[in-house]
Residue, then its C-alpha position, 0 to 999 in steps of 0.5 A: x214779573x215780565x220783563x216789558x217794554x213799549x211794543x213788545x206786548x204780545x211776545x212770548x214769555x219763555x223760561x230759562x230753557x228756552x220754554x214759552x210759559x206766558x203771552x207777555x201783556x202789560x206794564x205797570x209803570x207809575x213813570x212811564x217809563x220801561x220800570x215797573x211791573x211787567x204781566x204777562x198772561x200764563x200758557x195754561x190760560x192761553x191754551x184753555x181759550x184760545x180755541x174759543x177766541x179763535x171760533x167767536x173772536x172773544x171769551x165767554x166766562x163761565x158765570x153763575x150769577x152771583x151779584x152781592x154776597x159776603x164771604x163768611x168768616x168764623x167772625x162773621x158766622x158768629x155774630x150772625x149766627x149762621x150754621x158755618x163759617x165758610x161759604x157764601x152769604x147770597x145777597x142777590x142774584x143777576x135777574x135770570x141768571x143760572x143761579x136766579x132759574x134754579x130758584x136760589x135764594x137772596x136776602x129775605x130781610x135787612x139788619x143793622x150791625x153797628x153802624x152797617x146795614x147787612x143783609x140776612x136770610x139768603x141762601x149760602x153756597x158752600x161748594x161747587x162739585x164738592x170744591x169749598x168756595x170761601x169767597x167770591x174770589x174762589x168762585x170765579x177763580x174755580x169756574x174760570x180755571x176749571x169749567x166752560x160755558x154749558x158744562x153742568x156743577x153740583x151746587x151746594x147750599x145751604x138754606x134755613x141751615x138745611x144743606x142741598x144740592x142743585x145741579x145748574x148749567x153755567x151761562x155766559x157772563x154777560x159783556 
């Protein structure tokens, strides 16, 4: 929580020393007024695309191309009977994206689990450079906070329970 108010989005958000440890944002303010909550954007992050947004004016997040997928859970690999009860549950893929050119696939076929379609047989992604991804948010969190547009991953799936390796340039996330 930084502390904001109207106009001073954009300054420096330092610690107690004196150290700039973030840009601050936003607020969060249900009043309109200067209580809320305050973000604010962490140094770390700045440092890492900045030289980008100053050569092209914006950021190009790394991107695989994952459209739909179910996080697996121990719950969920059980009544679905797959072979592991983490990773990700490809459903479909951006048309070509990096995921899509190297052939990974989505759902091959519906089933209905009480009173919800689910979508089964699509390949499961279960590490990127041996990193575990347990949902899609620990894959765009791994991507965005250690790769670029361009650099080259080891991608591990699994599929008909067969685990193997594609090694995928990452794209630009479309805008």
């Amino acid at each position: 929580d930084a502390a904001i108010n109207r106009g001073n989005s954009g300054g420096p958000l330092l610690d107690s020393a004196g150290r700039v440890i973030g840009i601050n944002s936003a607020i969060f303010s249900p009043t309109g007024t200067n209580a809320g909550v305050g973000f604010a954007i962490p140094s770390e992050t700045i440092l890492r695309i900045l030289p980008e947004v100053i050569e092209l004016g914006y950021y190009r997040h790394p991107y695989l191309g994952v459209r739909y997928a179910y996080g697996i859970t121990p719950g969920l690999a059980d009544a679905l009977d797959l072979p592991v009860e983490s990773g990700l549950l490809l459903v479909q893929m951006y048309n070509n994206s990096p995921l899509d050119r190297a052939g990974v696939r989505g759902a091959q076929r519906e089933a209905v689990m009480g009173n919800r379609r689910v979508y089964l047989g699509g390949d499961i992604l279960t590490a990127i450079d041996g990193a575990p991804i347990t949902n899609v948010e620990s894959l765009q969190l791994l991507l965005e906070n250690n790769y670029r547009v361009g650099d080259t991953v080891s991608v591990t799936l699994l599929r008909n329970g067969e685990p193997f390796d594609l090694s995928i340039e990452l794209g630009e996330e479309p805008r």
